[in-house]
N, C-alpha and C positions, 0 to 999 in steps of 0.2 A: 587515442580512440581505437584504434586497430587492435592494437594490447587487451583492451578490455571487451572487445568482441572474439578476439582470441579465446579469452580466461570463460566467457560463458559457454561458447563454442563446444572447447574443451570439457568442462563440467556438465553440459548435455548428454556427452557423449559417454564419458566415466557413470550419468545416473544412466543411461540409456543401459548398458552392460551388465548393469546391474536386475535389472526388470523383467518381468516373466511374458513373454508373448505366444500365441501361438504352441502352446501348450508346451515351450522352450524353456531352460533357465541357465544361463550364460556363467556358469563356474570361473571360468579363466577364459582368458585371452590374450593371445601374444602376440606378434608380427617381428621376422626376423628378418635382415634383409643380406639377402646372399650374394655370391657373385654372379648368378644366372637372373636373379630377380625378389621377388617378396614371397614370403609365406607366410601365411597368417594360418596361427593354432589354435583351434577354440574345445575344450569340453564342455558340455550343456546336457543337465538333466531334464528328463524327460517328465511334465507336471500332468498332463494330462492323457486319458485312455485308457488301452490296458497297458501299453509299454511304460505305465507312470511310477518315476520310482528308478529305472536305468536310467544307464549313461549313453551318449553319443559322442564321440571324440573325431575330429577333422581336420583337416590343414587341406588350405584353400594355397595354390599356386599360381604367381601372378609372373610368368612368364614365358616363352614364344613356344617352349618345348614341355611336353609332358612329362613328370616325375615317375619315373619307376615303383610300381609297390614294394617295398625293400624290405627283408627281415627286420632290418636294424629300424625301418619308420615304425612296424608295425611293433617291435619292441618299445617304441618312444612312448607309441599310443595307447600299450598295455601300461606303463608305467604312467602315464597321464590319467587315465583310468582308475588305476589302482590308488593312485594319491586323491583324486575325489574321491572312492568307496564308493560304497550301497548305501542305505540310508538307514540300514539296522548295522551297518558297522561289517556288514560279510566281502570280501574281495568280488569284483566285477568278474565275470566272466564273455571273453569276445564271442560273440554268436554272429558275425555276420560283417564282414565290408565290400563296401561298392564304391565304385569308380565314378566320373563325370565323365562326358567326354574323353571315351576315352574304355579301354578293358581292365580285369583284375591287375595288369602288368604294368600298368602308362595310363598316367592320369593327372587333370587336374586339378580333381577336386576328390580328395580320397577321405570317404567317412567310415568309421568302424561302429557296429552297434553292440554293446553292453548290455548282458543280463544282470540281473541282481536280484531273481530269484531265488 
């Protein structure tokens, strides 16, 4: 019985990732788990507004100390970025990241926003 509340559980949440909310659309999604804690990496196109049509790329940090903004993350996020595209096929460009809790330097919750104009 468990097992097969597991299996739908599971398959809710696989459809759920898939689904457009909130004028959001969930590309990818990862969770890694470190030796300080978890991070989850999401890129999600942007479906509604004027920003509709970019990208937004993120990593959410699930532990006690804030993550530095590091060249080498924001290189991850450029190439995260870059493997979704624009939606006519043009390279994303970074226009902008912001912090959670937290400054440009230390952060928990670190989002980059994509043009693709």
């Amino acid at each position: 019985m468990f097992s097969r509340i597991s299996v739908v559980i599971l398959a809710g949440l696989a459809c759920a990732s898939c689904a457009t909310s909130d004028g959001l659309q969930t590309l990818t999604r990862a969770a890694d788990q470190t030796p300080r804690g978890r991070v989850v990496k999401n890129t999600t196109r942007i479906t509604n507004g004027v920003l509709a049509g970019n990208l937004m790329v993120s990593n959410f940090y699930y532990w006690s100390r804030p993550q530095p903004v590091t060249a080498p993350i924001l290189r991850d996020m450029d190439i995260r970025a870059r493997r979704a595209g624009c939606l006519d096929g043009t390279a994303p460009v970074r226009s902008s990241v912001s912090a959670r809790w937290g400054t440009y330097t230390s952060a928990y919750r670190i989002i980059t926003h994509y043009d693709c104009d």
